[in-house]
N, C-alpha and C positions, 0 to 999 in steps of 0.2 A: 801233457800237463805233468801229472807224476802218479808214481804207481808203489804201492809199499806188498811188494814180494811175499808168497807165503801165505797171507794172512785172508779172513772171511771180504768180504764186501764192504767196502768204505763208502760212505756218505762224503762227497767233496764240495766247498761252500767257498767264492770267493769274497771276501770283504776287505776292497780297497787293495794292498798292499800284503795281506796275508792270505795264504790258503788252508783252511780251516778245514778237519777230516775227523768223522767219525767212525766208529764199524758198528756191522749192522747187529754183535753180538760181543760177550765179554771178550776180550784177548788176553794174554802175557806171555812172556817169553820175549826171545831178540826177533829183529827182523830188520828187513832194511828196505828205505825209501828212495827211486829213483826220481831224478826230477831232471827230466828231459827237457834239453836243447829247444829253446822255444817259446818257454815259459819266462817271460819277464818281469822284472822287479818296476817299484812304483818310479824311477826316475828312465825305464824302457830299455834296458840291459835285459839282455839274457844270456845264459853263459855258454861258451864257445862249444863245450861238449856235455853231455848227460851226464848229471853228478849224484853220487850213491851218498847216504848216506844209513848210519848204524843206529835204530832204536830200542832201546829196550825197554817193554811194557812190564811193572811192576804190579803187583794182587796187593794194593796198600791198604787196610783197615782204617778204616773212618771212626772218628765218636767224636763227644762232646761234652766237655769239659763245665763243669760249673763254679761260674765265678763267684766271689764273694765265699762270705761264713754266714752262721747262722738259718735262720728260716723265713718262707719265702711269705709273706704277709702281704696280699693284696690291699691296695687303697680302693677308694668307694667306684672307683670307673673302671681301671684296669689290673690285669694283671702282671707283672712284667716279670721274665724269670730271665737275668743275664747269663749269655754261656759263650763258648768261644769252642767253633769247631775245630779238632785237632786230627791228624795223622801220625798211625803209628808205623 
């Protein structure tokens, strides 16, 4: 199927058309994904030979940003605070 070199244990999941991989612990730095001969795409292609290819895992910081001005005044049923989450 495919194998990403280097790195902790991957969680592999397929859905339809994609191959979906987690690890089993934080990562970053480069690393590279083999995807062996064999493995075919949704119209039943597979490619002629094993194809490598280059990732690189970034440590990005998350937060969240709040929209609007002013302050945040519940009405009588809910509370509603809009935000939009960002990457830095």
């Amino acid at each position: 199927m495919a194998k990403i070199g280097g790195l902790p244990e991957f969680t592999w999941q397929i859905d339809a058309n994609r191959l979906i991989s987690w690890p089993a612990k934080h990562i970053s730095g480069q690393a590279a994904i083999s995807v062996f001969k064999g493995l075919k795409n949704s119209s039943g292609i597979e490619p002629k030979e094993t194809q490598v290819f280059k990732l690189q895992f970034r440590n990005q910081k998350t937060a969240v940003r709040i929209i609007g001005k002013g302050v945040i005044v519940p009405d009588e049923t809910r509370l509603s605070l809009p935000f939009e989450a960002v990457t830095f």
